[in-house]
DOZAPA-741675 format. One line per 8 residues: their letters; for each residue z, x, y of N, C-alpha, C. Coordinates in steps of 0.1 Angstrom, whole numbers. Each point is the difference from the previous one (the first is absolute). Layout:
BEGIN
A	Z,X,Y,Z,X,Y,Z,X,Y ~ ...
// end
This chain:
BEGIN
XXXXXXXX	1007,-380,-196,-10,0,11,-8,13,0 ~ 2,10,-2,-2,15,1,-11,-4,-14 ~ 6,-3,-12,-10,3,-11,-14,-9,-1 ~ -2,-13,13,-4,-9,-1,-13,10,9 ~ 6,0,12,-9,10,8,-4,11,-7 ~ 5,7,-10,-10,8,-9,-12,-4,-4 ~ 5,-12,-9,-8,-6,-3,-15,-6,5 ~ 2,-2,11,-10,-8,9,-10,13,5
XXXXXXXX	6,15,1,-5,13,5,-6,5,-16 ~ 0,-1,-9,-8,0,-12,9,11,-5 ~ 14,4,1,2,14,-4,13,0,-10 ~ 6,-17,-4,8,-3,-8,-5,7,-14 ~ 15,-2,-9,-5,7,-14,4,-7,-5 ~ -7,-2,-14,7,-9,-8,10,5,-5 ~ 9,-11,-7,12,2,-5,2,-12,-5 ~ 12,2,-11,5,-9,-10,1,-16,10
XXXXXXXX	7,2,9,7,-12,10,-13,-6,5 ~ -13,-1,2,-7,-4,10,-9,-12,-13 ~ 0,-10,7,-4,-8,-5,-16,-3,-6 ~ -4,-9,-9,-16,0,-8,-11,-3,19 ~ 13,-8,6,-19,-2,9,1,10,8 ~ 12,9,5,-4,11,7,-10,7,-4 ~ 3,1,-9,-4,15,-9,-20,-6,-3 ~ 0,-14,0,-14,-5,-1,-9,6,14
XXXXXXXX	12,-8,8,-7,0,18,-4,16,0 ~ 6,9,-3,0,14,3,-11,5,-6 ~ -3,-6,-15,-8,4,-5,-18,-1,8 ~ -2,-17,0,-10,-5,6,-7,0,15 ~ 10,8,5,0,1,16,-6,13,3 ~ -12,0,3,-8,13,6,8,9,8 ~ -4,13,-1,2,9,6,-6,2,12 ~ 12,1,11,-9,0,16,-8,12,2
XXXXXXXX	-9,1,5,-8,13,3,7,10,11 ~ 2,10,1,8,14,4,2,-6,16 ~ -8,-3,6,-9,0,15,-8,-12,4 ~ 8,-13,3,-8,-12,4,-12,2,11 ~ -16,-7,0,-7,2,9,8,-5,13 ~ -4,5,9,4,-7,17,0,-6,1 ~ 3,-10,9,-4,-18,2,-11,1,5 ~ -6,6,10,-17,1,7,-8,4,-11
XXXXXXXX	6,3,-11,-13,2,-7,-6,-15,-8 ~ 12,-3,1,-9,-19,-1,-6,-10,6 ~ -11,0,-1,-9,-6,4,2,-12,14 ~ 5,-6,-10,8,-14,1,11,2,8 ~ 8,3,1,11,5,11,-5,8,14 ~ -12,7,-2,-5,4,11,-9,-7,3 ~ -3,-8,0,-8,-10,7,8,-9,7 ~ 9,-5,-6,12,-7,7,4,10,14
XXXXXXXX	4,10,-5,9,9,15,-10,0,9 ~ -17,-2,-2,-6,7,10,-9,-13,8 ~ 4,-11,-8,-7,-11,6,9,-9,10 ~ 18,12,-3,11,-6,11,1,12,13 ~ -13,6,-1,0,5,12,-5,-6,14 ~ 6,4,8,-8,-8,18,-12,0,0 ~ -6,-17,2,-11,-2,8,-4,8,7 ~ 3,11,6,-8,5,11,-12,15,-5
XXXXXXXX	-11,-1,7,-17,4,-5,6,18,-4 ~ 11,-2,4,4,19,-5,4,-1,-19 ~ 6,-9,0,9,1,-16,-7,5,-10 ~ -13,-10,-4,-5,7,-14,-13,12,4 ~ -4,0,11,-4,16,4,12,12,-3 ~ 10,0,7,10,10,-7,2,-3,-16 ~ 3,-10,-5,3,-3,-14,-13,7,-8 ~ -14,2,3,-10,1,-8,-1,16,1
XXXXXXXX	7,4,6,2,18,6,13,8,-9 ~ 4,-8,-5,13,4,-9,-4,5,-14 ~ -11,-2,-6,-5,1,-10,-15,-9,-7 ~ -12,8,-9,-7,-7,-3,7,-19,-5 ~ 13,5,-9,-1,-14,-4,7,-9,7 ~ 4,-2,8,4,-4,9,-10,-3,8 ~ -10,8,4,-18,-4,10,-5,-12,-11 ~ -1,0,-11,-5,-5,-12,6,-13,4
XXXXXXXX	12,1,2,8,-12,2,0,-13,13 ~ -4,5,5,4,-5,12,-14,1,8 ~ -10,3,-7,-18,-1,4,1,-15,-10 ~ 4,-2,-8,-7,-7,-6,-1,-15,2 ~ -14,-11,2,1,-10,9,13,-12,-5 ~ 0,1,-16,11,-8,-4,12,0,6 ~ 6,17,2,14,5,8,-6,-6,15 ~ -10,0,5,2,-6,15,0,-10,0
XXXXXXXX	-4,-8,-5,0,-16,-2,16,-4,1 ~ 5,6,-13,12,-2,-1,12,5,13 ~ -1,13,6,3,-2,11,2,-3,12 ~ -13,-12,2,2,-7,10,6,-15,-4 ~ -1,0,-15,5,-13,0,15,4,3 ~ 5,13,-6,16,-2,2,8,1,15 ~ -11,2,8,2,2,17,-3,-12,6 ~ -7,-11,-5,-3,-11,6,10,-8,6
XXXXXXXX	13,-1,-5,10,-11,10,4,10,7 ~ -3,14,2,8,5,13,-15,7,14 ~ 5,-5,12,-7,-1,8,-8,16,-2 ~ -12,-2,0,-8,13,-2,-4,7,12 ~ -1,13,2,-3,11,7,-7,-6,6 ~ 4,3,17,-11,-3,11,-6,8,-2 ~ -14,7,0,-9,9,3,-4,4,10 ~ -4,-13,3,-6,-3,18,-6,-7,0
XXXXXXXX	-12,-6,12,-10,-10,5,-13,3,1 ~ -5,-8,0,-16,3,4,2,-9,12 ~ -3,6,14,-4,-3,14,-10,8,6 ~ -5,-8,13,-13,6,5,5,11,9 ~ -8,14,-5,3,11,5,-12,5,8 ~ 5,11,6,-14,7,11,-17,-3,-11 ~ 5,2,-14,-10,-2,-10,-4,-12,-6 ~ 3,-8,4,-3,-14,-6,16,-1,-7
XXXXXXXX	-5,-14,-12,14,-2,-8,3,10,-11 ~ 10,6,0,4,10,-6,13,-1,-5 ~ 4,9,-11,16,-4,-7,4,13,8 ~ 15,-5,4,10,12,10,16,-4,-9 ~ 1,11,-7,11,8,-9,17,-1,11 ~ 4,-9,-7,14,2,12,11,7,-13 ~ 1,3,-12,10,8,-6,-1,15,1 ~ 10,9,0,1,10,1,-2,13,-13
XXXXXXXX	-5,12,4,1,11,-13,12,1,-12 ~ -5,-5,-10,-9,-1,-6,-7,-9,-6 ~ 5,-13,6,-5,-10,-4,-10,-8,10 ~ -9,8,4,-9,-4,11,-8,-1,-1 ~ -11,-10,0,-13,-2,-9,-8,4,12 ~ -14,10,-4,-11,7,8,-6,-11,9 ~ -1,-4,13,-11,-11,0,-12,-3,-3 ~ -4,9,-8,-9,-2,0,-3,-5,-17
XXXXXXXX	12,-1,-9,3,-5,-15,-6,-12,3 ~ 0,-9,9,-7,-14,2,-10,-4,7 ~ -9,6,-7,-10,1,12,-10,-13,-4 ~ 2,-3,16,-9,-19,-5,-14,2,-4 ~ -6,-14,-11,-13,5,-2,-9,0,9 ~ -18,5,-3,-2,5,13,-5,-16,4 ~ 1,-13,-9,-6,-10,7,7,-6,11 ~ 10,1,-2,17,-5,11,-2,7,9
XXXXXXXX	-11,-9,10,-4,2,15,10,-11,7 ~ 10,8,8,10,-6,13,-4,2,12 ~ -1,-9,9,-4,0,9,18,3,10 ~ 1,7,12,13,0,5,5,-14,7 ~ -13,-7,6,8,-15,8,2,-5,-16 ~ 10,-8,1,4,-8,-9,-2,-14,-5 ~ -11,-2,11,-7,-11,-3,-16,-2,-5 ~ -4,11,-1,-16,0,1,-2,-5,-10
XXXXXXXX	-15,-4,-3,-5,-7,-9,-7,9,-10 ~ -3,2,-14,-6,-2,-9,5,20,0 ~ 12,3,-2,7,8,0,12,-2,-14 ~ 2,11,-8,11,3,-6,10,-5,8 ~ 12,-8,-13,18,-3,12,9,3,-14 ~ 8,9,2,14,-3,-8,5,-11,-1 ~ 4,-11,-11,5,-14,3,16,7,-8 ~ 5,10,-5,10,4,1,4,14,-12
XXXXXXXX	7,3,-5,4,6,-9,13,1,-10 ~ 3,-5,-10,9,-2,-6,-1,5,-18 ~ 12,3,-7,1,2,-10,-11,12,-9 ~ -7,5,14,-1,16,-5,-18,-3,4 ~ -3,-14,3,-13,-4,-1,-5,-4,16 ~ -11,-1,6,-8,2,16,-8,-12,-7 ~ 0,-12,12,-9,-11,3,-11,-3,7 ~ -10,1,3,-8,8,10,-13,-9,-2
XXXXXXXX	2,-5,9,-12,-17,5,-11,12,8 ~ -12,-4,-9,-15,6,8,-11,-12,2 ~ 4,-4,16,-7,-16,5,-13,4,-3 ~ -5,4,2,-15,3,-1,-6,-4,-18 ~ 8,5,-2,-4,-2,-20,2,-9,-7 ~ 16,-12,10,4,-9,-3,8,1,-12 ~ 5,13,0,9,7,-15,15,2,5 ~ 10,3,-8,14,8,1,-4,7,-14
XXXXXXXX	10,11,6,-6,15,-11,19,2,1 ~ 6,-6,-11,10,6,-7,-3,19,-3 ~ 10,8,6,4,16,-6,8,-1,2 ~ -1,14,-13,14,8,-4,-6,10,0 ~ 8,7,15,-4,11,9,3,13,-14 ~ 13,-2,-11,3,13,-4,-11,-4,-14 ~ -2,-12,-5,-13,6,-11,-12,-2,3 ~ -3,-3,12,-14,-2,11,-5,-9,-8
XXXXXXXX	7,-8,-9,-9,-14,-3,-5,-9,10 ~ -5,-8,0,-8,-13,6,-4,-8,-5 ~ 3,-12,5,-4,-13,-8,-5,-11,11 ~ -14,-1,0,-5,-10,12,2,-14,-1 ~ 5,-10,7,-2,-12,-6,-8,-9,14 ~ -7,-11,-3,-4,-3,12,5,-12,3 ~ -2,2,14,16,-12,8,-9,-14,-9 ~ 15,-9,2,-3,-14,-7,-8,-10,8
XXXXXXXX	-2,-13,-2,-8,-6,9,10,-4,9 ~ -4,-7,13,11,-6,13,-6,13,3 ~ 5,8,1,3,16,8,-10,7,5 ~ -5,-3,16,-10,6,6,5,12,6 ~ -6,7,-3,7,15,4,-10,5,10 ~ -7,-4,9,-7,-1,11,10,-7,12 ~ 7,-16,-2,8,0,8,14,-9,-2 ~ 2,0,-10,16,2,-9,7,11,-1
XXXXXXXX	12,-5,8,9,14,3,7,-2,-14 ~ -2,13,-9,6,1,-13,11,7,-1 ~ 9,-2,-8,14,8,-1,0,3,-16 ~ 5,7,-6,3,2,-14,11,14,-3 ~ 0,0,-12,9,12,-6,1,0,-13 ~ 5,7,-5,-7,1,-17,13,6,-6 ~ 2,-8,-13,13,4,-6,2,0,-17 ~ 9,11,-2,5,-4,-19,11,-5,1
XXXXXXXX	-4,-7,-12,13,-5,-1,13,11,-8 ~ 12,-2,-5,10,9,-3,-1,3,-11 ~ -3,12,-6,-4,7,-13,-14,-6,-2 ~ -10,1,5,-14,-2,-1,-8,6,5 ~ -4,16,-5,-6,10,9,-15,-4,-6 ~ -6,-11,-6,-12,0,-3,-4,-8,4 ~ 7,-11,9,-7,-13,7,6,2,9 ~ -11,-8,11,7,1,12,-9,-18,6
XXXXXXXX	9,-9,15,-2,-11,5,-3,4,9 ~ -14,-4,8,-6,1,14,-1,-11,7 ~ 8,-3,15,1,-9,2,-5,-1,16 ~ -12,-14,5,-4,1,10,0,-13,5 ~ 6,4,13,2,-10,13,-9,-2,6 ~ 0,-9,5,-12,-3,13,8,-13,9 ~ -7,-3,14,1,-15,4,-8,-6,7 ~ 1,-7,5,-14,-8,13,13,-5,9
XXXXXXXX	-7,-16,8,7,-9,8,8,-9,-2 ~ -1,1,-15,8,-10,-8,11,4,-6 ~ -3,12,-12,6,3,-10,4,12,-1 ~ 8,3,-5,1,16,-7,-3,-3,-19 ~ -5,4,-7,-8,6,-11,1,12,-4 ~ 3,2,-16,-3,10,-8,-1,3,-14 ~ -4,8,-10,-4,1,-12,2,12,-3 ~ -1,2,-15,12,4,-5,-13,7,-16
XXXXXXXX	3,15,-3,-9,2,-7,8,8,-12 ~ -2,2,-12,6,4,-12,-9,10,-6 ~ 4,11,1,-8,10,-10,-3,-2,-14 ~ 14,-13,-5,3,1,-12,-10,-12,-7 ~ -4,-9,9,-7,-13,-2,-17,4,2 ~ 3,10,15,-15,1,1,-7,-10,13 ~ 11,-10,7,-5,-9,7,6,-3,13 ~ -3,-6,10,5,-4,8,8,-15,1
XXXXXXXX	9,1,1,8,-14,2,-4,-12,9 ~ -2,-13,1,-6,-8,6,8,0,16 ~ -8,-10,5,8,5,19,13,-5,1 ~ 11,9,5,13,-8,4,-1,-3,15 ~ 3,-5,10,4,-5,8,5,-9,7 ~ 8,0,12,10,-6,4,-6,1,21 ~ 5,-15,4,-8,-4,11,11,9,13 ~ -6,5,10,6,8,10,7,-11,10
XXXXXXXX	8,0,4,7,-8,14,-5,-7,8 ~ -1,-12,5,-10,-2,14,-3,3,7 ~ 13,9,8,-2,13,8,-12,5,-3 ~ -4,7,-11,-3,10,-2,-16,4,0 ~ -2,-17,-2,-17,-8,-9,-4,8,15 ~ -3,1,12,-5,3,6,-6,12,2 ~ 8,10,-7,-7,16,-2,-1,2,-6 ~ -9,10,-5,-3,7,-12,15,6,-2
XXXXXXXX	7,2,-14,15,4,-1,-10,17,-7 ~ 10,12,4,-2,11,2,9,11,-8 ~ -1,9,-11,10,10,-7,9,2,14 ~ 11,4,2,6,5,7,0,9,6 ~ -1,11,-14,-11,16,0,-1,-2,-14 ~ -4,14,-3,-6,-2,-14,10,10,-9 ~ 9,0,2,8,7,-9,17,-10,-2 ~ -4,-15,3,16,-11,1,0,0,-17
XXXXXXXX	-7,0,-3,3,-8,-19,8,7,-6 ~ 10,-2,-1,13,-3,-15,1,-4,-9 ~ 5,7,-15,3,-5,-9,12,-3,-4 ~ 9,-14,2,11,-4,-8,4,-4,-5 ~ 7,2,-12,-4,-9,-14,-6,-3,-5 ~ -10,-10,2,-9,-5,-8,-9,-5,11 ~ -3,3,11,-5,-3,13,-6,10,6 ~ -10,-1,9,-9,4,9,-1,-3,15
XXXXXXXX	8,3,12,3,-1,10,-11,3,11 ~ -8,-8,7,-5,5,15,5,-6,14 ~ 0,5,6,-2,-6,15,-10,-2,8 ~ -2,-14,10,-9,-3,4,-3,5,19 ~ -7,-1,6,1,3,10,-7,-14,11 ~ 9,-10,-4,-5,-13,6,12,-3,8 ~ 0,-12,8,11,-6,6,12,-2,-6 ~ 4,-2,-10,10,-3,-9,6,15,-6
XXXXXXXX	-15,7,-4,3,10,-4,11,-1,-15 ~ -7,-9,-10,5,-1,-15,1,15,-3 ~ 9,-1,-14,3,8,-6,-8,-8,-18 ~ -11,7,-1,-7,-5,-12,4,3,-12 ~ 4,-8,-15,8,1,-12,-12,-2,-8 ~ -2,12,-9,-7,-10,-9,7,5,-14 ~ 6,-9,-7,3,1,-16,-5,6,-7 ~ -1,8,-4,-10,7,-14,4,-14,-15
XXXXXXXX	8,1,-4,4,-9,-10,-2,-11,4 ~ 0,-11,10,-3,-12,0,-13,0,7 ~ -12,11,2,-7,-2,10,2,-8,8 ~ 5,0,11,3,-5,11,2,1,13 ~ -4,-5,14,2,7,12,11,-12,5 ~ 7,10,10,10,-10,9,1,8,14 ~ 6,-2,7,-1,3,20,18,1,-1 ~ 5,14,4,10,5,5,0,-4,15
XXXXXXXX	7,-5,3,6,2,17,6,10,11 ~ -4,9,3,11,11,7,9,-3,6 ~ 14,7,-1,10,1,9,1,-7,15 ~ 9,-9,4,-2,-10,11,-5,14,12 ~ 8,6,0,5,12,9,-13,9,2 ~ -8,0,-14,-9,13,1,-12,-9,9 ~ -2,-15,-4,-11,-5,2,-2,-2,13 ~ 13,0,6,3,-2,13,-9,11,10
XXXXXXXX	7,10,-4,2,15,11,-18,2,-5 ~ -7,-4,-9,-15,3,2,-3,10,-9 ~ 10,7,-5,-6,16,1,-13,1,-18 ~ -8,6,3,-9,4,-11,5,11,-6 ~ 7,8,1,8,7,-8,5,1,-10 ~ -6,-10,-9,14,-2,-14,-11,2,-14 ~ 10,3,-9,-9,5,-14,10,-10,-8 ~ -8,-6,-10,9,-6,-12,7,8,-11
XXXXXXXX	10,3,-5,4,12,-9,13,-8,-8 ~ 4,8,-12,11,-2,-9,12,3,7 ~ 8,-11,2,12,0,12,12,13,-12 ~ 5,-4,6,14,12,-8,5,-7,-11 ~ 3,2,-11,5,-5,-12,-9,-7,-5 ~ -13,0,7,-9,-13,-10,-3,-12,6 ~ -10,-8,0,-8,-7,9,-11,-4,9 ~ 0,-7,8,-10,6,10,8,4,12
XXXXXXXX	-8,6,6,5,6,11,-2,6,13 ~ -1,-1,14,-13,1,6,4,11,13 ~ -4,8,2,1,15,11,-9,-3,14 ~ 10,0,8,-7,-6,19,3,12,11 ~ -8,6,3,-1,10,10,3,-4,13 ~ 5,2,10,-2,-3,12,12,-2,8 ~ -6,13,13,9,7,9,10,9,-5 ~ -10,8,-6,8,16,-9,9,-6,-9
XXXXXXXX	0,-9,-7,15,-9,-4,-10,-11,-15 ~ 5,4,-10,-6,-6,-16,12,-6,-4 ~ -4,-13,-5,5,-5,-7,-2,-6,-14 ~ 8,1,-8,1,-4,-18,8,-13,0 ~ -14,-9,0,5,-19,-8,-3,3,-12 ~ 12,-14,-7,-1,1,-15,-3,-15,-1 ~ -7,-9,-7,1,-10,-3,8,-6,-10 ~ 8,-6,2,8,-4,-8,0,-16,-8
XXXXXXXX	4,-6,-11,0,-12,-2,12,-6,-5 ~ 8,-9,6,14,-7,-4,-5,-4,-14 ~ 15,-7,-3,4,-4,-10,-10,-18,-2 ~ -4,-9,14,-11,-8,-3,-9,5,-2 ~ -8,11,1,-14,4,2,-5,0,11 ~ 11,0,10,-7,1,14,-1,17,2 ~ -18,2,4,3,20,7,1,-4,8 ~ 6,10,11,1,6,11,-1,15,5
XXXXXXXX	-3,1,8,-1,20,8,18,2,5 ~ -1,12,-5,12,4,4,2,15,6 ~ 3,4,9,2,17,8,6,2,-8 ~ -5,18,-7,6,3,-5,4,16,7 ~ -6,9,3,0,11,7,-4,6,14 ~ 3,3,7,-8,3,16,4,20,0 ~ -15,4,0,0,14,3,-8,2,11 ~ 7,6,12,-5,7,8,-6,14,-3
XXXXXXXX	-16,-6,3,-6,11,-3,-3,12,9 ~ 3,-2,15,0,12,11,16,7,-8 ~ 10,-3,-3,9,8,-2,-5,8,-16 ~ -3,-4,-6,-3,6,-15,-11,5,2 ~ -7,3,7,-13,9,-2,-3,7,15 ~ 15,-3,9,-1,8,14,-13,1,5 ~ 1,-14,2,-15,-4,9,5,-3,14 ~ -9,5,8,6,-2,17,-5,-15,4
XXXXXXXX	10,-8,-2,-4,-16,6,-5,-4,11 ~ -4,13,9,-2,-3,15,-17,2,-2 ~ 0,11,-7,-19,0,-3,-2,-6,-11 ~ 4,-6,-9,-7,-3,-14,-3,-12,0 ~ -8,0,-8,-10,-18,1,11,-4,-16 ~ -4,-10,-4,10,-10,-10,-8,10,-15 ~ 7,9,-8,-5,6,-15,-8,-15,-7 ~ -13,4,-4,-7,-14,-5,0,4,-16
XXXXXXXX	2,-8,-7,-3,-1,-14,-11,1,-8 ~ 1,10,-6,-16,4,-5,-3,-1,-16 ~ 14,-2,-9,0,2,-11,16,-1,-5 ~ -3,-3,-14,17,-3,-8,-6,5,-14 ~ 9,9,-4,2,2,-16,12,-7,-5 ~ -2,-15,-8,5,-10,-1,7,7,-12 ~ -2,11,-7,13,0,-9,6,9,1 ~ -3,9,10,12,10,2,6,-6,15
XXXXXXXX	-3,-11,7,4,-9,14,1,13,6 ~ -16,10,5,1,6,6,-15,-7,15 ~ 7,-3,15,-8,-4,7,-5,8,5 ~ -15,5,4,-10,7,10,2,-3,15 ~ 2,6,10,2,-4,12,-8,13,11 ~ -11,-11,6,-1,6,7,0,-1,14 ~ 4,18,9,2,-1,12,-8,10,9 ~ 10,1,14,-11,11,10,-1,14,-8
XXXXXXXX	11,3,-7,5,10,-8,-2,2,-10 ~ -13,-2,-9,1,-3,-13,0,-12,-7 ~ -1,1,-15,-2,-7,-8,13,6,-10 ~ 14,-11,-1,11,4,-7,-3,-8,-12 ~ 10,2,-11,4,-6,-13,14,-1,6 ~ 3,-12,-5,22,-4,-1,-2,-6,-9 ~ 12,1,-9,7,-6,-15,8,-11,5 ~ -4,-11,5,7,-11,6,15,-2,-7
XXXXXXXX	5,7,-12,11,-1,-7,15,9,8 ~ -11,10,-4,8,15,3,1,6,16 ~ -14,-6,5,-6,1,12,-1,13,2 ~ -2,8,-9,-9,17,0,-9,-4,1 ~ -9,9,12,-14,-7,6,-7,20,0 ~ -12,0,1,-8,14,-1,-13,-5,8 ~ -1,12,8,-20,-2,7,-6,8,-7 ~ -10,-10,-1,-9,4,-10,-13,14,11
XXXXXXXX	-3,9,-6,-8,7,5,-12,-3,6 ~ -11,-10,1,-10,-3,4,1,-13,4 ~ -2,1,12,5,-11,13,-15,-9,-2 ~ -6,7,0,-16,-8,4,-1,-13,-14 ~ 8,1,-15,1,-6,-7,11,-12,-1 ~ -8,-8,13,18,-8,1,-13,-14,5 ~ -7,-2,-5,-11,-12,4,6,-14,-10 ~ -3,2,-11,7,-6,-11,1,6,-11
XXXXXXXX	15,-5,-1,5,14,-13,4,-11,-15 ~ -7,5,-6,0,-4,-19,7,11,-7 ~ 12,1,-2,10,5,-9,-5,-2,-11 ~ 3,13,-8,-6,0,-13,10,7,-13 ~ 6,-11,-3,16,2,-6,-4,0,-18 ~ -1,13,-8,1,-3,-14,0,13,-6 ~ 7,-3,-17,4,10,-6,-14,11,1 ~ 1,12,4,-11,3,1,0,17,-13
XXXX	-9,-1,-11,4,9,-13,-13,7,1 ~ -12,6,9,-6,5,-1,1,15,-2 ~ -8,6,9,0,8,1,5,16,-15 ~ 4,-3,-12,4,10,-11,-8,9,-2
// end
């Protein structure tokens, strides 16, 4: 054992006893060099260690401070690319929202030093004129923000202007036909699909007295999808059916979730893979009590899942479906929200919902006291600094690699 381990250390001697292939192997086997290089001095290994660093907007700013090659490394657009794709299945850095402030719509920073983005890194272009009522006409609207990208319907131009606030791209497309954007209440949101940071699906709602309707647009095709729609309730034919607010739309699974603000008050499905719309039912219980309070969101473990405000008191339904295929709503959680955010029940009006970051399941709530964030999981909740920004709030959740 001892002479074997010599051997393998390069420091055996020959001798009569050692056999023809030792004595070959010994011969033909390079000499190691005195002083192996480091492991960081390989390329390839350091790129690995630095692309398994945290998502959060501090990492490759310190990383690019460590050394030229290292800045070399970690500037370069392939290494970003590649870093967001390896961050994509885990929920990415909230940043913050764009809501309407003392200044118009503006982005408001809810992470902390050092990973705090300036508000002013996203500064809207100067054509994205907001009006504060939320209904006015021929006015810029957020139709939502998702997967690092802003959807932003301009009625007047009869356009949505897809950005990506961090490479200030823009891409105009103009709404499809059906869709009067004079007096069709439109809904949309814009999404990639999973490892596809070069295409992205834009998708827009609309309805009348009849129907709900929508279409469906492909970066990758270049086109708009022909009209899907599905007929609204009899209840319903009577009124114009209405977004709920403008921040309900969900993504799960393979689906696009809104709520309506009619009699029935549907929960609207549309399929991305089968283009298709269908009408959710709400909870016997929620439909009952009235309340407009509720946001559609990813229930706990996966699903759909839907969040209802009312009398200081939230609740988390999960939709569920048996073993026939029958769904149902099911309670899943009740948090009192005067005890977790020591709100005085005697003065406070009911926290209204202003916004959801659907992949970190962080809800926006606002009250007489502010505008909070809670982690509906963990239920760590934070007020956000600027109260006047609590009109409607667009969470703006993605790997964010600028700034080097």
């Amino acid at each position: 054992m001892f002479a074997k381990h010599r051997f393998l250390t390069g420091n055996v001697q020959s001798g009569p006893d050692q056999s023809y292939s030792e004595m070959s192997m010994l011969r033909e086997c390079p000499r190691l060099p005195v002083a192996a290089a480091p492991p960081l001095e390989y390329d390839n290994l350091l790129f690995e260690i630095l692309l398994r660093l945290p998502p959060e907007p501090s990492s490759l700013p310190r990383a690019s401070a460590v050394c030229k090659r290292w800045r070399s490394l970690v500037s370069d657009p392939g290494f970003v690319r590649c870093f967001r794709r390896h961050h994509r299945r885990s929920p990415p850095p909230l940043l913050g929202f764009f809501g309407q402030g003392a200044r118009g719509m503006a982005f408001q920073p809810t992470m902390e030093p050092p990973n705090r983005v300036p508000p002013g890194r996203f500064s809207m272009p100067p054509d994205f004129r907001f009006s504060i009522l939320p209904g006015a006409r021929f006015h810029s609207k957020i139709l939502g923000c998702r997967h690092g990208l802003m959807l932003v319907l301009q009625q007047k131009l009869k356009q949505v202007v897809v950005w990506d606030p961090v490479a200030s791209d823009q891409h105009r497309l103009a709404v499809p036909p059906g869709f009067d954007t004079s007096i069709t209440p439109i809904q949309g949101t814009v999404l990639r699909r999973a490892g596809d940071a070069h295409h992205f699906q834009v998708v827009l709602e609309g309805s009348d007295k009849q129907q709900v309707f929508a279409c469906i647009y492909s970066s990758e095709t270049g086109v708009w999808s022909d009209l899907i729609s599905t007929l609204l309730p009899y209840e319903d034919c009577m009124y114009m059916p209405m977004p709920l607010n403008s921040i309900s739309s969900v993504l799960v699974g393979d689906s696009v979730y809104w709520m309506f603000a009619t009699i029935q008050r549907p929960i609207v499905e549309l399929d991305l893979g089968r283009q298709s719309l269908a009408l959710i039912h709400l909870p016997v219980e929620i439909a009952l009590c009235k309340t407009w309070n509720l946001m559609v969101m990813r229930a706990e473990g996966g699903g759909l899942g839907l969040l209802s405000v009312s009398d200081l008191t939230a609740q988390l339904w999960k939709r569920n479906t048996d073993s026939d295929g029958v769904a149902s709503w099911v309670l899943g959680r009740t948090i009192e929200l005067d005890e977790l955010l020591s709100l005085n029940s005697e003065e406070q009006i009911d926290p209204e919902i202003r916004g959801l970051a659907e992949c970190n399941n962080v809800v926006f709530l606002s009250t007489g006291m502010g505008l909070f964030m809670v982690q509906l999981e963990s239920l760590q909740f934070k007020k956000c600094s600027d109260p006047s920004a609590a009109f409607f709030g667009h969470p703006f959740e993605t790997v964010y690699a600028a700034g080097i």
